[in-house]
Backbone as CSV, one residue per row, in Angstrom:
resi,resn,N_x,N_y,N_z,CA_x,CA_y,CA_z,C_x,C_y,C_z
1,UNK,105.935,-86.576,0.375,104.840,-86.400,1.294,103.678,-87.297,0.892
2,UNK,103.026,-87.778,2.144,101.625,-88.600,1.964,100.879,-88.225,1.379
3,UNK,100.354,-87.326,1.744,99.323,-86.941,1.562,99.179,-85.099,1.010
4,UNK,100.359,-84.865,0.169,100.352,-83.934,-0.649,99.269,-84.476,-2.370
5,UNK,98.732,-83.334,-2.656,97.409,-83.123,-3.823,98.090,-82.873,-4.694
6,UNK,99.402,-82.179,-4.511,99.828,-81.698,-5.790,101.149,-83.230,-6.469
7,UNK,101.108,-83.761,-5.701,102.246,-85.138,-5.856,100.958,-85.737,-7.086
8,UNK,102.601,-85.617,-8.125,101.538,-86.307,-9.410,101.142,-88.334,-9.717
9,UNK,101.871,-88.645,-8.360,102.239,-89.869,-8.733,101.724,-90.678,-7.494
10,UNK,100.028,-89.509,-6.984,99.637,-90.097,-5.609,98.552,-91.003,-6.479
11,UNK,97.912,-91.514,-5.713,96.658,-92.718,-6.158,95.445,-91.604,-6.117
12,UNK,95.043,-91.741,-7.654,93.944,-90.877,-8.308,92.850,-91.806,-7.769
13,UNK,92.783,-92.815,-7.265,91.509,-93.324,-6.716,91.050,-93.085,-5.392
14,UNK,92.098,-92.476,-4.696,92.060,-92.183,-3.663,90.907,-90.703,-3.783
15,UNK,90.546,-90.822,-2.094,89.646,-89.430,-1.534,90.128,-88.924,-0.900
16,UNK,89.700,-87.330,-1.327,90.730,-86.088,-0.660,89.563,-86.149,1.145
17,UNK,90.786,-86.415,1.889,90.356,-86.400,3.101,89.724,-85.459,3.743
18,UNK,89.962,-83.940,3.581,89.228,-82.932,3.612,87.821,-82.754,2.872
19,UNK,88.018,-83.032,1.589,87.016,-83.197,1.627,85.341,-83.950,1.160
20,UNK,86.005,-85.312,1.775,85.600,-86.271,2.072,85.413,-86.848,3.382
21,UNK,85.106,-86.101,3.902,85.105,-86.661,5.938,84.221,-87.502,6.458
22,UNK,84.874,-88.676,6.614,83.353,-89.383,6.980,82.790,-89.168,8.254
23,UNK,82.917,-88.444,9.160,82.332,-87.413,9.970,81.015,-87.187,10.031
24,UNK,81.474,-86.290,8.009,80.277,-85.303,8.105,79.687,-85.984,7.497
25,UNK,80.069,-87.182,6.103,78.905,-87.836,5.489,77.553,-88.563,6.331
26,UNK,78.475,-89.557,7.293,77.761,-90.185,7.859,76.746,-89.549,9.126
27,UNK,76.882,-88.330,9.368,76.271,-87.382,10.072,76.458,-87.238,11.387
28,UNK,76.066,-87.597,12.576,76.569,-87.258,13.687,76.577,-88.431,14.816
29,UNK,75.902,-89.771,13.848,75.869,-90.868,14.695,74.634,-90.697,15.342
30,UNK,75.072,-91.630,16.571,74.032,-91.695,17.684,73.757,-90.747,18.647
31,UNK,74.357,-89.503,18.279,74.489,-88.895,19.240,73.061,-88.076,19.938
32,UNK,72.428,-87.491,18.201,71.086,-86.918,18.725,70.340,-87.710,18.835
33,UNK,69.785,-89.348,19.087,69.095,-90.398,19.507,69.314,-90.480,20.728
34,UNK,70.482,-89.992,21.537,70.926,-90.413,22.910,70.316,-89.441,23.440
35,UNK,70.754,-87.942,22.951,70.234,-87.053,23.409,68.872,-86.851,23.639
36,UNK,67.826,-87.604,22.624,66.399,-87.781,22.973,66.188,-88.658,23.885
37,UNK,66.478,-89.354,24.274,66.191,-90.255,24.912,66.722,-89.967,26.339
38,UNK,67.657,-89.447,26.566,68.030,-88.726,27.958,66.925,-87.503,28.223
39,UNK,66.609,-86.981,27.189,65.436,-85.744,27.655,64.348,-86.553,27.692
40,UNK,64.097,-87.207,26.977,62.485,-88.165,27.386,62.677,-88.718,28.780
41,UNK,63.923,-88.975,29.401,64.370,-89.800,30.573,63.806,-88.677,32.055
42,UNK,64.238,-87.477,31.301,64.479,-86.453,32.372,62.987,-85.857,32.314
43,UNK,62.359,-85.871,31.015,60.899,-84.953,31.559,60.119,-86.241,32.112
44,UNK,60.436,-87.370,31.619,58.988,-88.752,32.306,59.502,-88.978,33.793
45,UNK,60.486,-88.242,33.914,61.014,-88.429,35.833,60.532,-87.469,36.545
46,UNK,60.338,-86.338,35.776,59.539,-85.113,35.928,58.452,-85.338,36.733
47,UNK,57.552,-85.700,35.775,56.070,-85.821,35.422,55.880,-87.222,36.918
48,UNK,56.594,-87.968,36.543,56.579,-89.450,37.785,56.938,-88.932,39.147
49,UNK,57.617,-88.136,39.626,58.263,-87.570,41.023,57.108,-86.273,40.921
50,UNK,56.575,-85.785,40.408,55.894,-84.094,40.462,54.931,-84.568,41.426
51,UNK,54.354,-83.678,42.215,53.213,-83.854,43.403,52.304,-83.583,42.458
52,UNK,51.083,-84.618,43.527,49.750,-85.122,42.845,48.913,-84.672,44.082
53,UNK,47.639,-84.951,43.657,46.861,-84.722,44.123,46.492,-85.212,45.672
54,UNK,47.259,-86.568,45.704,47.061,-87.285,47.183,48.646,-87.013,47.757
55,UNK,49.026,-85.546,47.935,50.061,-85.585,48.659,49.342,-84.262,49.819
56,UNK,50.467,-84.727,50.836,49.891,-83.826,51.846,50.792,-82.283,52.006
57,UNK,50.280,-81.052,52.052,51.086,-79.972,52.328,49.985,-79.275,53.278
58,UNK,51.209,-78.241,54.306,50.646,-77.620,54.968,49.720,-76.117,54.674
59,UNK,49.116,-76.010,55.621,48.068,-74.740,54.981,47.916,-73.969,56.348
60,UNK,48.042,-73.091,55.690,47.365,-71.449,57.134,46.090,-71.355,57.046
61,UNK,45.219,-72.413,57.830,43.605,-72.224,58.207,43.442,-71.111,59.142
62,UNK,42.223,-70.940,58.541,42.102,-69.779,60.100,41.722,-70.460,61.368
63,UNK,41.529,-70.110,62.297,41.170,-70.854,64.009,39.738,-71.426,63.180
64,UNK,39.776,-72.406,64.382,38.582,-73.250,64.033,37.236,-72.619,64.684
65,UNK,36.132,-72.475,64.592,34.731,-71.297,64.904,33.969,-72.876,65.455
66,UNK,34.012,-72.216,66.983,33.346,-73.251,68.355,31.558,-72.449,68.026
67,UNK,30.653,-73.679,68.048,29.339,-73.414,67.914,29.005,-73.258,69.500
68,UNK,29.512,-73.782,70.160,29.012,-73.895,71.796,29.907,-72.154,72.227
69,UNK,29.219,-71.735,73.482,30.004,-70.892,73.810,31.659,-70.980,74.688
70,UNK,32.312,-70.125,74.543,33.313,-70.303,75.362,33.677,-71.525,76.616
71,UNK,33.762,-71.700,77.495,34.084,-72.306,78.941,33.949,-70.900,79.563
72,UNK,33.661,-70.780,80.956,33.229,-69.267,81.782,34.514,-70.018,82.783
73,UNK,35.307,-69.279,82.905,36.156,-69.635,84.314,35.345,-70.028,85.500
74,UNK,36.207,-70.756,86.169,35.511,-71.505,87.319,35.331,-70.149,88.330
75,UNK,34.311,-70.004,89.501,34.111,-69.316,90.064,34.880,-69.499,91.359
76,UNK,35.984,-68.225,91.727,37.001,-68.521,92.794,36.135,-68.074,94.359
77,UNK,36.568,-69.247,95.295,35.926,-69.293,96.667,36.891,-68.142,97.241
78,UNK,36.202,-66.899,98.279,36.545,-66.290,98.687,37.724,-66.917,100.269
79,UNK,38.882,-66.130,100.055,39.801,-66.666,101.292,39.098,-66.243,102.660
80,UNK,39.109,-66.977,103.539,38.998,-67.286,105.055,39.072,-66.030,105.508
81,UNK,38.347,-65.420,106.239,38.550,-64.412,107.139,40.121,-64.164,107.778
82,UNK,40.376,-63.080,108.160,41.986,-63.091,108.559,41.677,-62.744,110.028
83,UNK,41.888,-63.449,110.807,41.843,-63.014,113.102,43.024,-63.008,113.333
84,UNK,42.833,-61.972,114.014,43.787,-61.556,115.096,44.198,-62.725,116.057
85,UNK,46.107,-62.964,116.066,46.547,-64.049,117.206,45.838,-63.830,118.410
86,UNK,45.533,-64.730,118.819,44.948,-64.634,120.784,46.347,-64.583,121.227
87,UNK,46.369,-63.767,122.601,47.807,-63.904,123.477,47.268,-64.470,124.574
């Protein structure tokens, strides 16, 4: 076997792969640098797309308050007398 520990006639210069992992020596890479940098990506897109101050949204005003008075309806002309047909 290869990679049997107890083989007396393996290479003593060799590193036990377990536990020696270059995995874990070298730590995790690039990985948590990427990961910052995708969250810096995602909150500065945030902050750049978030509504500001010069955007427009709608609002429930109340009616607008007329200083002049109303309009008075127009005053209706009385209908024509009604006569009797002549025969």
């Amino acid at each position: 076997m290869l990679d049997d520990n107890r083989d007396l006639n393996r290479d003593l210069g060799r590193r036990d792969a377990y536990l020696d992992d270059a995995a874990v020596r070298d730590g995790s890479g690039y990985g948590p640098v990427i990961a910052l940098v995708a969250i810096a990506l995602v909150v500065g897109g945030l902050f750049m797309f978030s509504p500001s101050d010069r955007t427009q949204t709608a609002a429930n005003n109340p009616a607008v308050e007329r200083s002049a008075p109303a309009p008075t309806p127009a005053p209706v002309t009385p209908a024509p007398p009604v006569t009797a047909p002549k025969q």
